[in-house]
One Martini backbone bead per residue (centre of mass of N, CA, C, O) as a GRO file, in nm:
protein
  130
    1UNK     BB    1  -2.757   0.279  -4.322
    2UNK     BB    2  -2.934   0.566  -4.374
    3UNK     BB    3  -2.971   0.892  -4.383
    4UNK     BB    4  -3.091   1.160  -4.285
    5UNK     BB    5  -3.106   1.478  -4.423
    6UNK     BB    6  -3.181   1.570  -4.104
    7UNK     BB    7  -2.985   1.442  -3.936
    8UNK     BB    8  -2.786   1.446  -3.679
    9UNK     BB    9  -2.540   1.368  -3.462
   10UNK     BB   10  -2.716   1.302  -3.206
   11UNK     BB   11  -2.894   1.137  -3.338
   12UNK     BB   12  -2.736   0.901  -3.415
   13UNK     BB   13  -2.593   0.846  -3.123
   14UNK     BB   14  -2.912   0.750  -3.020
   15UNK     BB   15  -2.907   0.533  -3.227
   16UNK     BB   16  -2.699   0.361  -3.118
   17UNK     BB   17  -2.705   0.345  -2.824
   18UNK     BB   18  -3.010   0.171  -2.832
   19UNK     BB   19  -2.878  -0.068  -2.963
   20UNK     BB   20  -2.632  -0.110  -2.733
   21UNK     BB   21  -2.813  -0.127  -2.460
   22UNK     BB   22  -2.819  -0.475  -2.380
   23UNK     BB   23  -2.516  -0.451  -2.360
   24UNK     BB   24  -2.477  -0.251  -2.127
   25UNK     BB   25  -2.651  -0.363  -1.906
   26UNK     BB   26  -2.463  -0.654  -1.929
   27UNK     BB   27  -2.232  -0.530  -1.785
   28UNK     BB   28  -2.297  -0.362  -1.492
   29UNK     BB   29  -2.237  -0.024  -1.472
   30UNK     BB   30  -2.507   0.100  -1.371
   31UNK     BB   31  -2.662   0.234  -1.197
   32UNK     BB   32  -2.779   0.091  -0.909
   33UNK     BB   33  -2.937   0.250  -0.661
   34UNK     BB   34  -3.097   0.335  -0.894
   35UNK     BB   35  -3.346   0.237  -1.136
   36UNK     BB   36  -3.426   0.549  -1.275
   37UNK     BB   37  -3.148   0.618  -1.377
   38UNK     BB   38  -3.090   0.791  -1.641
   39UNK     BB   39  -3.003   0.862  -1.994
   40UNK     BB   40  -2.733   1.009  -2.120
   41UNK     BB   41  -2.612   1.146  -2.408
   42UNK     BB   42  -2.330   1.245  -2.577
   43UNK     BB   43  -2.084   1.420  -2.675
   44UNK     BB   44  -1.746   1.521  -2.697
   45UNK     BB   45  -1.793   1.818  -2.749
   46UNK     BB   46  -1.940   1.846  -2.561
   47UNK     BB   47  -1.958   2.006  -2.233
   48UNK     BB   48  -1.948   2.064  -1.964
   49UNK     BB   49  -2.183   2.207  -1.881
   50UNK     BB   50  -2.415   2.033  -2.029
   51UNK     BB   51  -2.380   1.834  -1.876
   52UNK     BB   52  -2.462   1.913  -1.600
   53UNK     BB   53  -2.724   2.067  -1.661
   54UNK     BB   54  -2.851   1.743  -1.721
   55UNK     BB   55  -2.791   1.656  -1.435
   56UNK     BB   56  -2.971   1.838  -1.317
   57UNK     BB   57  -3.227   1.797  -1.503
   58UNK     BB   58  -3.255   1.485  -1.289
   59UNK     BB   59  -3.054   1.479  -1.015
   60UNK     BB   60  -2.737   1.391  -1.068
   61UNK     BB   61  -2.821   1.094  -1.171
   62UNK     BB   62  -2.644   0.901  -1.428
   63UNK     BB   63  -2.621   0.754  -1.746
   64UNK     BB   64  -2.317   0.848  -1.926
   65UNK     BB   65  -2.328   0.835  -2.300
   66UNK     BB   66  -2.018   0.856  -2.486
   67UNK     BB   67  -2.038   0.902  -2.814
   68UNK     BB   68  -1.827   0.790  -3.040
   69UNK     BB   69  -1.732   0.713  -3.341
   70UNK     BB   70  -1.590   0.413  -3.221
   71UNK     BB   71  -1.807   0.389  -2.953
   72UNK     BB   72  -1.877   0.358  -2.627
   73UNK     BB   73  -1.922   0.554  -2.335
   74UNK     BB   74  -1.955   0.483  -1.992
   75UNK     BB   75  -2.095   0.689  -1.692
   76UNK     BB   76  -2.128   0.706  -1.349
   77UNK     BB   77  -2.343   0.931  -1.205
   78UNK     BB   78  -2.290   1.108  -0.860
   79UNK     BB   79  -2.355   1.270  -0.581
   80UNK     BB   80  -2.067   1.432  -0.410
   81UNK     BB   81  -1.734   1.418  -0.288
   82UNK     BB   82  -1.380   1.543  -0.285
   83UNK     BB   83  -1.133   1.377  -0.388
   84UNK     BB   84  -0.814   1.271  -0.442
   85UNK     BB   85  -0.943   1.257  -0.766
   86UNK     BB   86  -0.961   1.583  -0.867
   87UNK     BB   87  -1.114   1.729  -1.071
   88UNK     BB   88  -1.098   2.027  -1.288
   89UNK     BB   89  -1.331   2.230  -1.476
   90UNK     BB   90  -1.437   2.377  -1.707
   91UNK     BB   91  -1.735   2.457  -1.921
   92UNK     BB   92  -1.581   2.477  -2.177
   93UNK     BB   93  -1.496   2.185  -2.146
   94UNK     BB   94  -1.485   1.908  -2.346
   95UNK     BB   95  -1.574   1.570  -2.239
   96UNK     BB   96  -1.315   1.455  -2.344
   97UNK     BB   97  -1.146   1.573  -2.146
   98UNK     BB   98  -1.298   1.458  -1.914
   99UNK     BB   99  -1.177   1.187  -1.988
  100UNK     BB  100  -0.854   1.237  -2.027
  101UNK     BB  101  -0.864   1.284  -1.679
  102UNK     BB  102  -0.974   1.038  -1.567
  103UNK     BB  103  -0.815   0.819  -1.702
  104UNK     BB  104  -0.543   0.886  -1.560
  105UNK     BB  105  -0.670   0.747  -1.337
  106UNK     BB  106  -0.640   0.434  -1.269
  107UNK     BB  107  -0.965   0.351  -1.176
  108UNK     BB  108  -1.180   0.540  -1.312
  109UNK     BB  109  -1.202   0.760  -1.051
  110UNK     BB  110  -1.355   1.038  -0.918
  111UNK     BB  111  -1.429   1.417  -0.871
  112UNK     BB  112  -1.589   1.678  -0.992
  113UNK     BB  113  -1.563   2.030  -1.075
  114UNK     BB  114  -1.711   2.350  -1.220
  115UNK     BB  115  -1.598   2.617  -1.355
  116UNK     BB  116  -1.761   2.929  -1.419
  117UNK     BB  117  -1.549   3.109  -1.241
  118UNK     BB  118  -1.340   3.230  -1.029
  119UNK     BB  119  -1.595   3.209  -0.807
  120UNK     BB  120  -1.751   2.917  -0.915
  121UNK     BB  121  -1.909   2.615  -0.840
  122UNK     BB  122  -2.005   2.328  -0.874
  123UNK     BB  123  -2.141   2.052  -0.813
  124UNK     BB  124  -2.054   1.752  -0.711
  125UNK     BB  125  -1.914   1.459  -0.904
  126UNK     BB  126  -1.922   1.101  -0.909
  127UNK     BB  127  -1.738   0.905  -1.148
  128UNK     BB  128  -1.744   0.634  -1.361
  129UNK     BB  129  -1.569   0.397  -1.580
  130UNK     BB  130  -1.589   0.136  -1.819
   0.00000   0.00000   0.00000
């Protein structure tokens, strides 16, 4: 496949990721409570703020895949409430830290809030990934 000259890293790998769609869907791994669940692409470098941000504009729940460039991870993503297995992430700490600290924990289930300054915290979202 060619790349044509002026496509992104972003546009690259929303073609991959929906190449990859068929695959995903027969996972069985997306956000089931909800149909219209939106499929949200990441890049590993994008913020966690940028995260987020995306989270806001669709209402907090989605299925997100971050391209890595070797693969393809997806998270359901859904607002929940601070659990055992609480990451705090700063917004401008990129996806991929978020994904080696969610990793970490056994069974790859989290729930995230993002320190935003010293005093602010946005609401948590709680997300697996398979």
């Amino acid at each position: 496949m060619t790349t044509k000259l002026f496509e992104t890293k972003r546009d690259q790998a929303i073609r991959r990721v929906m190449r990859s769609l068929p695959g995903i869907a027969a996972s069985g791994a997306l956000v089931s409570e909800k149909d219209d669940a939106p499929l949200l692409v990441m890049l590993p470098d994008d913020t966690v703020g940028y995260l987020t941000n995306a989270l806001s504009r669709v209402g907090g729940t989605a299925n997100v895949v971050i391209a890595f460039p070797e693969t393809i991870l997806l998270m359901t993503v859904t607002p929940g409430v601070l659990d055992d297995n609480h990451v705090a992430a700063s917004e401008h700490a990129d996806v991929k830290m978020l994904v080696d600290w969610i990793g970490a924990i056994p069974d790859n289930t989290a729930s995230f809030s993002v320190t935003v300054d010293a005093s602010h915290e946005v609401p948590v979202r709680q997300l697996t990934y398979a």
